[in-house]
C-alpha positions as CSV (number, residue, x, y, z in Angstrom):
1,X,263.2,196.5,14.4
2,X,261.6,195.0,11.6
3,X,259.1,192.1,11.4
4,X,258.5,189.7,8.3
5,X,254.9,189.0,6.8
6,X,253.6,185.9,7.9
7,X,254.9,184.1,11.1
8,X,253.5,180.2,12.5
9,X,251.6,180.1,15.3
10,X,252.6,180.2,18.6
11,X,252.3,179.1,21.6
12,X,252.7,182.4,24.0
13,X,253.2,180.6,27.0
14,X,256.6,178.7,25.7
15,X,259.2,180.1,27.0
16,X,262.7,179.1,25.4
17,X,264.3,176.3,26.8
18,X,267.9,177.8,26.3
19,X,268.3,180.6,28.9
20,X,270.6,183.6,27.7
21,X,272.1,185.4,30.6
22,X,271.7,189.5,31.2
23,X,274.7,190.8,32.3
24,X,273.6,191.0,35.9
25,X,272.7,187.7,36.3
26,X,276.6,186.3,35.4
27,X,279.6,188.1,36.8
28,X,281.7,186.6,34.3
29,X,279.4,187.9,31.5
30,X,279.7,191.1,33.1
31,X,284.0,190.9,33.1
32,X,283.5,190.1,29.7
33,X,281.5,192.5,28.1
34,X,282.5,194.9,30.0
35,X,286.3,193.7,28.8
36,X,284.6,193.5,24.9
37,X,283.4,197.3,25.1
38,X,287.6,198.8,26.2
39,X,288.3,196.2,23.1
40,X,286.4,197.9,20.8
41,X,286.6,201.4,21.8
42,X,290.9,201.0,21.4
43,X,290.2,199.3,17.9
44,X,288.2,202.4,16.8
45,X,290.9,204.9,18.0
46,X,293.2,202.9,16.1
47,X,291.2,202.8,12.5
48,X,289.7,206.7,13.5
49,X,292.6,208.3,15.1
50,X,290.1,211.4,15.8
51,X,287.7,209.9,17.4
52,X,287.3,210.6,21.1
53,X,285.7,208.0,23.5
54,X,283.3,208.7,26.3
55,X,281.5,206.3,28.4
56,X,281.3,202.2,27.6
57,X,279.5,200.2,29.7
58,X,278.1,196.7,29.7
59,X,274.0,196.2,29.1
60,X,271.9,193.5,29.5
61,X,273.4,191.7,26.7
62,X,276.1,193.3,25.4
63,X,278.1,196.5,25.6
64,X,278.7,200.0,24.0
65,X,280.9,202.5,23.7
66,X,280.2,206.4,23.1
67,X,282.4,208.1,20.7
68,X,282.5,211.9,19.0
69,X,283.8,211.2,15.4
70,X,284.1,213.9,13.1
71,X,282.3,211.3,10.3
72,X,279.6,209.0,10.5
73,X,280.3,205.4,11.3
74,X,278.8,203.2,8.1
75,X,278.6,199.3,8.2
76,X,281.6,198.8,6.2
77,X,283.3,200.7,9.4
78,X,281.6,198.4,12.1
79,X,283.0,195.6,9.5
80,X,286.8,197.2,10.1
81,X,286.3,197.5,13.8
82,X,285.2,194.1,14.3
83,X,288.3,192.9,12.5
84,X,290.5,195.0,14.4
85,X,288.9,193.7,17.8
86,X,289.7,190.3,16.8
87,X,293.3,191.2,16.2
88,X,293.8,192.6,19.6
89,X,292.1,189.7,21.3
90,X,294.3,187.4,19.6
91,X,297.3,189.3,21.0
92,X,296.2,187.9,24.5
93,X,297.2,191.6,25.7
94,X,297.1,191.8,29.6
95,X,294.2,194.1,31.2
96,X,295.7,196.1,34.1
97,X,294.2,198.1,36.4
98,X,296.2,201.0,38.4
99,X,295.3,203.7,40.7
100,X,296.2,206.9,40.5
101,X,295.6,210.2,41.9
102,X,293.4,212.9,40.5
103,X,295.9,215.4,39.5
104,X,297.7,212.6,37.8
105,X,294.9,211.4,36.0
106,X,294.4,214.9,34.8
107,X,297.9,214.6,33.6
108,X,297.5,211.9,31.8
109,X,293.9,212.7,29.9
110,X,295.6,216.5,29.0
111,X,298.8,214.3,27.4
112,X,296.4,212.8,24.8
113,X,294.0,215.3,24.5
114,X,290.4,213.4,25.4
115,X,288.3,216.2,27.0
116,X,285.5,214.3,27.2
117,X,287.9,212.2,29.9
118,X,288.1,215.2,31.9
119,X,284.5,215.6,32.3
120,X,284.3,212.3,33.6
121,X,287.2,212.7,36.4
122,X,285.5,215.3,37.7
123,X,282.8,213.5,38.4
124,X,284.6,210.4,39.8
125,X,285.5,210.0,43.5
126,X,288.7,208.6,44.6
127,X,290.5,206.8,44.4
128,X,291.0,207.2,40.5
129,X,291.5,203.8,38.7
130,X,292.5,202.9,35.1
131,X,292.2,199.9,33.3
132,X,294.8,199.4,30.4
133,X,294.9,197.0,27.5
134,X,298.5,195.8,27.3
135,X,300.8,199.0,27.2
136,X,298.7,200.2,24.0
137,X,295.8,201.5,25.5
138,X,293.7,202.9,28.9
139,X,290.5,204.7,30.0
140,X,289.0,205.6,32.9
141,X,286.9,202.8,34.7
142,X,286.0,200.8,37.5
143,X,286.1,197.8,36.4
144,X,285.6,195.0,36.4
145,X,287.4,192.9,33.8
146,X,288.9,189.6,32.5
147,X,292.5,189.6,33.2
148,X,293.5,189.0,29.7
149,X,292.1,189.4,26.5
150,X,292.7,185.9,25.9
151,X,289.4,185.1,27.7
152,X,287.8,186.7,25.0
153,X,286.0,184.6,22.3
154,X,286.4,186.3,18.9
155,X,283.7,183.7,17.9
156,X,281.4,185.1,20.1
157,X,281.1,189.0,19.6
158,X,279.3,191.0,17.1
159,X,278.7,194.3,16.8
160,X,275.2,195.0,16.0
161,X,274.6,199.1,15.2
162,X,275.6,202.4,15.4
163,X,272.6,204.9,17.0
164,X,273.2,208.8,17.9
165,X,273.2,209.9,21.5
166,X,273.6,213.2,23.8
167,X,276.7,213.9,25.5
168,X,275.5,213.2,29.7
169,X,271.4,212.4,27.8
170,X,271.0,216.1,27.5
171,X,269.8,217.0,23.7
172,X,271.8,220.9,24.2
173,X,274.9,219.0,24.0
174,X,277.2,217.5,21.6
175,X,275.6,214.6,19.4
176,X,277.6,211.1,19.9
177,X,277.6,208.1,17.9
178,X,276.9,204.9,20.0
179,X,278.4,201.5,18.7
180,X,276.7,198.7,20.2
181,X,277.9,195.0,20.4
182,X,276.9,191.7,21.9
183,X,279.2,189.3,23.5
184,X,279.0,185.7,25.1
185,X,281.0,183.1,26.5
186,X,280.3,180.6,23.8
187,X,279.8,180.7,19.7
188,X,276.5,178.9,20.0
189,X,275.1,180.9,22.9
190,X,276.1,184.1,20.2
191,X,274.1,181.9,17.4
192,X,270.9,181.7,19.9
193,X,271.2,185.2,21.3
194,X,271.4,186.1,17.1
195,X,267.8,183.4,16.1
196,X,266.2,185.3,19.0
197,X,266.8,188.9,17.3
198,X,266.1,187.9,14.6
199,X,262.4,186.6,15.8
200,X,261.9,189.5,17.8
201,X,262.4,191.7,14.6
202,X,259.3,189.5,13.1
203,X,257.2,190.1,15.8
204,X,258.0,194.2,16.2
205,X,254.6,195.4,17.1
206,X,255.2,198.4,15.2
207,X,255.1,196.2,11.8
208,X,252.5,194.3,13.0
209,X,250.6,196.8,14.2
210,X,250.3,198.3,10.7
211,X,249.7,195.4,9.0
212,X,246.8,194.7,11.0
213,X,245.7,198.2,11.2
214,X,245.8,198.6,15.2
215,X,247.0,201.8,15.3
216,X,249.4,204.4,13.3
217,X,251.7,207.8,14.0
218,X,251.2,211.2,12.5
219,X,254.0,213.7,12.1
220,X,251.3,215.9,12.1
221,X,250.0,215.3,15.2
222,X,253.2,214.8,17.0
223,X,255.7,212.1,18.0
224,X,255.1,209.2,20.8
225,X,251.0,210.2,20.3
226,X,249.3,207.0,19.0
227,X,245.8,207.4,16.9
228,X,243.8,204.4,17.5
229,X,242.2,202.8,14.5
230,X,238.8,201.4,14.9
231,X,240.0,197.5,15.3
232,X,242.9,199.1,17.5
233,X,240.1,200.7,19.6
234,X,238.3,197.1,19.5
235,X,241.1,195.4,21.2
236,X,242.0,198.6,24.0
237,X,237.9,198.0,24.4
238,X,238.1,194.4,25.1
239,X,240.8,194.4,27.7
240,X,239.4,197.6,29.5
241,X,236.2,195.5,30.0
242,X,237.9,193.0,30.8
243,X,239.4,194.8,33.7
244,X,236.3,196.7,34.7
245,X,234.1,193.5,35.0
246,X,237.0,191.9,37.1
247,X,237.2,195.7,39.2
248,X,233.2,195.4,39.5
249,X,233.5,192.5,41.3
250,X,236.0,193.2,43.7
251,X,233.9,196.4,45.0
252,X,236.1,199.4,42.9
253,X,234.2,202.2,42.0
254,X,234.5,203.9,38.9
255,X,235.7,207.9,38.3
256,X,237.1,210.0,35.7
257,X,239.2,213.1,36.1
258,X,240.0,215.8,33.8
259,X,243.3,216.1,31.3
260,X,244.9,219.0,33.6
261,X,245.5,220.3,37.0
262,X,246.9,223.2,38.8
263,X,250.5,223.2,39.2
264,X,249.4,223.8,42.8
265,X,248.3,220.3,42.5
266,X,251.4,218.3,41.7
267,X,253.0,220.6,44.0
268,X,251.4,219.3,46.9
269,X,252.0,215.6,45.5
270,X,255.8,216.3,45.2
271,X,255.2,215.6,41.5
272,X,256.3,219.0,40.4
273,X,259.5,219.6,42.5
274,X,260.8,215.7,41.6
275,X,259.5,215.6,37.7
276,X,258.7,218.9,36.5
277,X,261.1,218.3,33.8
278,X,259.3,215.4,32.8
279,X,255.6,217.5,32.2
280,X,254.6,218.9,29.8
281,X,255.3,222.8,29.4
282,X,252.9,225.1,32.1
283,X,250.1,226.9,30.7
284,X,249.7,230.1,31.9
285,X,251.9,232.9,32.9
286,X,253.2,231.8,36.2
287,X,253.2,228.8,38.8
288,X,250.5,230.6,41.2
289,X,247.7,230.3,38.4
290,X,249.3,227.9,36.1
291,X,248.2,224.4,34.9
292,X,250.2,221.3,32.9
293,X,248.8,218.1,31.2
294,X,248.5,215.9,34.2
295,X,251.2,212.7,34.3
296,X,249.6,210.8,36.8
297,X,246.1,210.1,38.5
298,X,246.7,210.0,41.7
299,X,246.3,213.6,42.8
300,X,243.0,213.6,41.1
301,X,241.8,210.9,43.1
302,X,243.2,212.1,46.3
303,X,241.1,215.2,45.7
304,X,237.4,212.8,45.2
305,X,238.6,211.4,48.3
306,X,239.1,214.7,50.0
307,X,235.5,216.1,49.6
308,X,234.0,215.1,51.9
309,X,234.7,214.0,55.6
310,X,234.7,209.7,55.3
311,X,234.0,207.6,58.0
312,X,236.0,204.1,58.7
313,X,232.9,202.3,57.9
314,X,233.4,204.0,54.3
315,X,237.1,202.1,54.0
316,X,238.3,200.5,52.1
317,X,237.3,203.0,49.1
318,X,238.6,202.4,46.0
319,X,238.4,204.3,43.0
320,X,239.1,202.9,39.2
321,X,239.9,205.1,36.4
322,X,241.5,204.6,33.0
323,X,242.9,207.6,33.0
324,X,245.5,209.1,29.9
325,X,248.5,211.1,31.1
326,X,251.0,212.6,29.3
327,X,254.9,213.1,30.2
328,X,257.4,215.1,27.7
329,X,259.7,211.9,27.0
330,X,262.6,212.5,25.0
331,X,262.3,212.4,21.1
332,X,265.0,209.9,21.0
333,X,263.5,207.6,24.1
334,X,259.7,206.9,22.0
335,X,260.0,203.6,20.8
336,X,256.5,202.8,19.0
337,X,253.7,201.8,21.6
338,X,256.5,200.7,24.4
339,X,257.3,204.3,25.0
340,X,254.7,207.4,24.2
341,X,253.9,210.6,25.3
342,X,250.3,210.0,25.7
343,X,248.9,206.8,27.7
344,X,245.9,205.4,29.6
345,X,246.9,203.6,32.5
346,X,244.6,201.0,34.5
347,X,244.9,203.1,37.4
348,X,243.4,202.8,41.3
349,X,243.8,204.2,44.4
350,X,242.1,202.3,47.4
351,X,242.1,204.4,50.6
352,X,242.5,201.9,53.9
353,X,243.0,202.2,57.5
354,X,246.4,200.8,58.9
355,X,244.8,196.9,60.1
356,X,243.0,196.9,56.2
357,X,246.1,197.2,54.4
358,X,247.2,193.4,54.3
359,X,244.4,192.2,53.7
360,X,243.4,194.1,50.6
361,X,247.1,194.6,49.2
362,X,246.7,190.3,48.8
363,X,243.3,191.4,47.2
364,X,245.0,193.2,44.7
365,X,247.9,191.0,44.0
366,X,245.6,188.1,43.4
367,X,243.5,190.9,40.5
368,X,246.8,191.0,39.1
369,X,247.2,187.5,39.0
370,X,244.1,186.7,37.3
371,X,244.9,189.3,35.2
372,X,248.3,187.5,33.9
373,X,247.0,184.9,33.7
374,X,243.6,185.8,31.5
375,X,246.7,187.5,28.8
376,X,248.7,183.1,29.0
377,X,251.6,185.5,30.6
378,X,251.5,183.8,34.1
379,X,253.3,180.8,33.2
380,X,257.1,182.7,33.7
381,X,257.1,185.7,36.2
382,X,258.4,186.9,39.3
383,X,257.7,189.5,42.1
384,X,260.5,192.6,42.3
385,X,260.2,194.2,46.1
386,X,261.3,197.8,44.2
387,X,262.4,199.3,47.6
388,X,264.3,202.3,48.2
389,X,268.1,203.0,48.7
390,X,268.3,204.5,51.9
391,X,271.5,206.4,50.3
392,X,269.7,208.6,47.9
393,X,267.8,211.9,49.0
394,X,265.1,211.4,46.4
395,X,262.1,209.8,48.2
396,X,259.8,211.7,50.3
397,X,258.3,210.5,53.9
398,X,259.7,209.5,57.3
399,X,262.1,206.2,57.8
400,X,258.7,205.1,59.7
401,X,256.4,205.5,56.5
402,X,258.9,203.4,54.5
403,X,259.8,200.7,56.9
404,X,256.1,199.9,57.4
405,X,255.3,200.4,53.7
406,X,257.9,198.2,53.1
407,X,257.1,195.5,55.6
408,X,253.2,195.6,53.8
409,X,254.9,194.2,50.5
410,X,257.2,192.1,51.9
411,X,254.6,190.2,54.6
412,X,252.7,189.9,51.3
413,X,254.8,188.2,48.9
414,X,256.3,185.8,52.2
415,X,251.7,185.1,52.5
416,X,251.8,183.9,48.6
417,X,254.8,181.8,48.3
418,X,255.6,184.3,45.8
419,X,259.0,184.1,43.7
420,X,260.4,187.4,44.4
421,X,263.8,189.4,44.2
422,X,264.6,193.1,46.1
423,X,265.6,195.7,43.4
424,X,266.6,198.5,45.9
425,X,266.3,201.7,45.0
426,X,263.4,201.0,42.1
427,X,260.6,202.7,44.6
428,X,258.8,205.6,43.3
429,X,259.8,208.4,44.9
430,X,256.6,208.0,47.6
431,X,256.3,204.9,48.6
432,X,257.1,201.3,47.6
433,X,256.2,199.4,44.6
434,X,255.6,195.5,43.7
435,X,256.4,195.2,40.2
436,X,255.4,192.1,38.3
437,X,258.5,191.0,36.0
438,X,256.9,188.6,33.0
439,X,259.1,186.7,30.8
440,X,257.8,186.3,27.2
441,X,257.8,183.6,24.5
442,X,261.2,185.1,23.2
443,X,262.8,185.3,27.4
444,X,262.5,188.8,27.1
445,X,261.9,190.5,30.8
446,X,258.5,193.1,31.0
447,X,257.5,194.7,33.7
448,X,253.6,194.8,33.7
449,X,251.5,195.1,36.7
450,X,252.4,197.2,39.7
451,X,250.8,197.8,43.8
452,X,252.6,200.4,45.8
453,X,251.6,201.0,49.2
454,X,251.6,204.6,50.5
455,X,252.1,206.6,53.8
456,X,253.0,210.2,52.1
457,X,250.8,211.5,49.6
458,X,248.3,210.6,52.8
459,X,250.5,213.0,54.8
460,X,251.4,215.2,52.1
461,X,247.5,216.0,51.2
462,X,246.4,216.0,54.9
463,X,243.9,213.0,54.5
464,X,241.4,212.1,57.3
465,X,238.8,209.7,58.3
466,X,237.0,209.7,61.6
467,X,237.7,206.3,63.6
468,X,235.5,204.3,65.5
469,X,236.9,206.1,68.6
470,X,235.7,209.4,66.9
471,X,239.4,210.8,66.0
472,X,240.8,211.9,62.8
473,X,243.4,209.1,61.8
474,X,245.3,209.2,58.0
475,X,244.1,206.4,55.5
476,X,246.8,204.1,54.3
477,X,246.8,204.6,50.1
478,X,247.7,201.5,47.4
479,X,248.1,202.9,44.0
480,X,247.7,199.8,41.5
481,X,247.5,199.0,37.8
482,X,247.5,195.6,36.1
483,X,248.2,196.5,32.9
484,X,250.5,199.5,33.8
485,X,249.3,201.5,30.6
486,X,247.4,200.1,27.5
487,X,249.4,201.3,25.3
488,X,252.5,199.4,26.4
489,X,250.6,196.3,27.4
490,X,249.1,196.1,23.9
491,X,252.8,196.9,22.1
492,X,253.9,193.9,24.8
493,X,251.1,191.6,23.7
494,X,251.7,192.4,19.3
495,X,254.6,190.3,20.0
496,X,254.1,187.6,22.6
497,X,251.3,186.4,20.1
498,X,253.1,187.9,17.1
499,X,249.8,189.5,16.2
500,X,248.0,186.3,16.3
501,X,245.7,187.3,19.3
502,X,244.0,184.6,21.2
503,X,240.0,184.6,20.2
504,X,238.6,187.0,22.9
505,X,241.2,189.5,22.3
506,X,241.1,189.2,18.3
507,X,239.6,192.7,16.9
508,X,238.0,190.6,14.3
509,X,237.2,186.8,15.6
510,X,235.0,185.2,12.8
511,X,235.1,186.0,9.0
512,X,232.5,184.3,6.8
513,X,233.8,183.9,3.6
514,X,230.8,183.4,1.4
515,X,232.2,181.8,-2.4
516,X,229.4,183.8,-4.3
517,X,227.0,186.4,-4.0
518,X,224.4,183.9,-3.6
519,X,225.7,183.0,-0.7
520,X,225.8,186.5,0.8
521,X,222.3,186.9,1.9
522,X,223.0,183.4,4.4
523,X,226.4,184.8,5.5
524,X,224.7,188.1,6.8
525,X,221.9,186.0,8.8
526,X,224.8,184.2,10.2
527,X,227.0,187.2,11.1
528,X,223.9,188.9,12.5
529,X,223.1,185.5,14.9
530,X,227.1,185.7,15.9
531,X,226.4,189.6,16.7
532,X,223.4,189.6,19.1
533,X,226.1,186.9,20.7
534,X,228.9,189.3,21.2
535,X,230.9,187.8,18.7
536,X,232.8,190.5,16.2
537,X,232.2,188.9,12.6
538,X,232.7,190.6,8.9
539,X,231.5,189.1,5.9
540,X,234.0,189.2,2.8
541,X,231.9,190.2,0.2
542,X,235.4,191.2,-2.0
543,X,234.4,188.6,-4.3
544,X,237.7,187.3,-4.7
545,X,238.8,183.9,-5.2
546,X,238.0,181.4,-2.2
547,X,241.3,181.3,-2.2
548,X,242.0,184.6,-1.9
549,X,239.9,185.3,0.7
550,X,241.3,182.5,2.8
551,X,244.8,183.9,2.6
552,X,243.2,187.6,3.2
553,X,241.7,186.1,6.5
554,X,245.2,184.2,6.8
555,X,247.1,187.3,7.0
556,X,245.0,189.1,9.2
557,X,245.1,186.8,11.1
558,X,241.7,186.3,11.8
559,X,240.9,183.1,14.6
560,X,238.3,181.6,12.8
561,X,237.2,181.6,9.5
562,X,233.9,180.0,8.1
563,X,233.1,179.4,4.6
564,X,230.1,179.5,3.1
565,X,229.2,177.6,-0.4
566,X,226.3,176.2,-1.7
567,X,226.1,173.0,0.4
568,X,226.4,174.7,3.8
569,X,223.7,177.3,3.0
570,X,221.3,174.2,2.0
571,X,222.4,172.4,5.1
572,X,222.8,175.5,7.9
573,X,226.1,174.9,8.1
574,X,229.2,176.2,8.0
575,X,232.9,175.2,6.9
576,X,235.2,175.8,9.9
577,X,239.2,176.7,9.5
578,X,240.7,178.2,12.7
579,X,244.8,179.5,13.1
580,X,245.1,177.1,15.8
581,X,245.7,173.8,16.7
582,X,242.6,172.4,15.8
583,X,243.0,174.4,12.0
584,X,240.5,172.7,9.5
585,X,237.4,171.5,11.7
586,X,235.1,170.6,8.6
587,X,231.4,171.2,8.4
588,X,229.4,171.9,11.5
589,X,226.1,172.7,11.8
590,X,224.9,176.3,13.0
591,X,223.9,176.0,16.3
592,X,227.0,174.1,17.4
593,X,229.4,176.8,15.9
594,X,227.5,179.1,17.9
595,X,227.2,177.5,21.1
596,X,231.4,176.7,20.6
597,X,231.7,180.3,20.2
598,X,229.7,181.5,22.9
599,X,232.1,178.8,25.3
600,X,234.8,179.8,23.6
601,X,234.5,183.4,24.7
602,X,233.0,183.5,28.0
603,X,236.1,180.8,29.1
604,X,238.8,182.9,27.0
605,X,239.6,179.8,25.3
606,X,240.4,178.7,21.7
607,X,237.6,177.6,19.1
């Protein structure tokens, strides 16, 4: 993505009036993209006879289709296809599905010679069933899709990119090319899906970032491995204080836990038999003395609990960290902040006896709340119940441990009132999770904060605490994190407020723009005033043009901006201009700027 200069403000808490529908949230969306992606894969094997198709699915709004071409696609070839797509929906060709049987299946996919087809049957289970476009043209699928392409709107495609991608996501196979498209029921809804892009390219955190000098990348250093800049290290600051002060209150106590573990370790959590292709390589020479970068806290703080005996007069405990883990994500996965190899999550533990764990799992929804609602992104969110599917043999733990784990979130979010969906088979593989689903100012979906409750790693690491009746009973555990990691949060934030951060999150919140150097010695008693106040000021001493300096403090966005000429040094004031609503506020004496700062900051409000 790529963002422009300069953008207006804006209101994070607007959400778009005009609701664009993911695939899963319309069934005929889904027909049709799904419909759009066959379309486009049988007008590429028309223009690029060679070209062999693989897998096309629909996505949250749109579709794509992997293909192994012997030569690059260009835009002038996305230009042909798209042509060709909207000669075949024009032909109003009939889309037929017929079962088969495997062996004639094979048959078939030998005929034309797609081995990429046969790869896929054998993964397939019966019973076998291909979709054909008129008499011209079939894959492999399951459907489902319009009945004709005469549902089709050839006003309301487009085909958007071409990226590379592994055959089956694994990098030691061959290299595809992936076409994606976008597809809707209506030209105008196409338009709006189009204006939205187009914003969200403006506000790419990854542009923004740079231009206010949050944070950068070094080859040198190594992909997905952020470097934080001094303002960039301002803003992480602000919000892990935040979260602290709100922690301190609520009785969490503070640890910190080192950067590896024994692979003994994340043994014992399961981590290691369920994601040890997602660590980072083992150091030393085998698994009996060997150690990794650690990917998750939890162990860590299972361990502080474990050292000595606790008593149920101890519980609840609950111990805060921000703690940075790594995990080896794929080179083609990093996307800027959103998706690193190196991040500091929010995270805590609280350790609780069976009859505590309802009472502080609403504790920590409603830290989560406050939390959403402190970043203006509580306005548009719901609850997911990420339960697991009792189908899959990933998850660890008795039926027991989950239905009661389960029956914790669910009693929860019934207590609140909360709007809330079940996305089964989301859990971690352990217990669990709520997940807090926040739209943003461009309807985009995030997931943010996170409470899992927890009956296994308890099990797992043989935890105890000695009961009022004097036996050893198993704590309960909640893992939790607001923010999930900084990192992403911050990437997540860049563009809700399209860099223009509200005034207690701003790295920089005042700049005193002094029109000479006789000015300068006032400007620095005023910045030093605003300091001992806890408010982050620079003085411009560039000695640009006023002018200049405003449109400096412009694009950096800076909240409030004061200048300083000859009248407001003789009168102690100062000229105010702020990026919001309010913009210019005139001259205002001293200790009234001051005071409306201090307000402003301790209510997390505007100027």
């Amino acid at each position: 993505m790529v963002a422009s200069p300069e953008l207006p403000t804006v209101n994070p808490t607007d959400v778009p009036a005009i609701k664009l529908l993911r695939t899963d949230e319309s069934e005929t969306l889904e027909r049709i993209r799904h419909t759009f992606s066959h379309v486009m894969a049988m007008a590429v094997q028309r223009l690029f006879p060679k070209a062999q198709v693989t897998i096309g699915p629909s996505i949250d709004y749109g579709f794509y289709y992997d293909f192994d071409n012997p030569e690059p696609f260009t835009e002038k070839d996305l230009k042909s296809i798209k042509k060709e797509m909207i000669k075949i929906i024009n032909k109003g060709l009939s889309v037929d599905r017929e079962e088969v049987s495997r062996e004639e299946a094979k048959q078939r996919i030998e005929k034309i010679n797609e081995p990429y087809k046969l790869e896929i049957l054998e993964r397939l289970e019966e019973p076998i069933t291909l979709y054909h476009l008129g008499d011209q043209w079939w894959d492999l699928c399951a459907g489902p899709h319009v009945e004709s392409t005469k549902e089709l709107n050839p006003k309301a495609f487009a085909l958007e990119s071409v990226a590379g991608a592994y055959w089956r996501g694994d990098e030691n196979r061959a290299q595809l090319q992936r076409i994606y498209g976008t597809a809707w029921e209506t030209p105008e809804e196409l338009k709006e899906y189009q204006r939205r892009k187009e914003e969200a390219k403006r506000r790419d955190h990854r542009k923004i970032g740079k231009e206010l000098g949050l944070f950068v990348f070094s080859e040198d250093v190594g992909p997905g491995l952020p470097l934080w800049t001094p303002k960039g290290t301002i803003l992480r600051s602000t919000l892990e204080n935040f979260l602290k002060d709100e922690q301190v209150k609520r009785g969490y106590q503070p640890v910190v836990t080192p950067h590896v573990g024994k692979v003994d370790l994340f043994k014992t959590s399961g981590h290691w038999q369920k994601y040890s292709e997602d660590l980072f390589p083992m150091m030393g020479k085998s698994e009996d003395d060997g150690f990794v970068l650690k990917a998750m806290n939890c162990p860590f703080h299972i361990e502080i609990y474990k050292s000595q005996l606790r008593s149920y007069k101890e519980l609840p405990i609950r111990f805060a960290e921000f703690g940075t883990v790594y995990r080896y994500e794929q080179s083609g996965e990093l996307g800027g902040l959103t998706r690193v190899r190196g991040f500091t999550q929010d995270d805590a533990h609280l350790f609780v006896t069976p009859d505590q764990l309802d009472a502080e799992f609403l504790k920590v929804v409603e830290l989560i709340q406050v939390t959403l609602k402190a970043l203006q992104l509580d306005k548009s969110f719901k609850a997911r119940l990420s339960f697991r599917d009792p189908s899959s043999d990933k998850y660890l733990g008795s039926d027991d441990a989950w239905n009661k784990a389960e029956g914790a979130i669910r009693r929860a979010v019934e207590t609140l009132g909360m709007d809330h969906f079940e996305g089964i088979g989301e859990a971690a593989f352990y217990g669990p999770k709520l997940d807090f689903i926040v739209r943003d100012a461009l309807d985009r979906e995030w997931q943010l904060g996170t409470v899992q409750v927890d009956y296994n790693l308890p099990e797992r690491f043989e935890l105890e605490y000695v009961a009022e009746d004097g036996t050893r009973q198993r704590p309960v555990m909640i893992h939790r994190a607001p923010f999930g990691s900084l990192e992403r949060l911050i990437g997540i934030l860049i563009e809700q407020y399209a860099g223009d951060f509200p005034l207690w999150l701003a790295p920089e919140q005042v700049r005193l723009l002094p029109v000479s150097e006789e000015q300068w010695s006032y400007a620095d008693e005023v910045a030093q005033q605003m300091r001992v106040l806890g408010v982050r000021v620079h003085v411009d001493k560039s000695g640009e043009r006023l002018g200049k300096m405003i449109r400096n403090a412009e694009k950096g966005k800076i909240p409030v901006m004061a200048v300083i000429g000859a009248k407001e040094v003789e009168g102690t004031t100062l000229s105010i201009r702020t990026r919001q609503q309010s913009g210019d506020l005139g001259a205002l004496e001293l200790p009234v700027v001051l005071e409306r700062l201090v307000g402003a900051l301790r209510d997390r409000n505007d100027f």
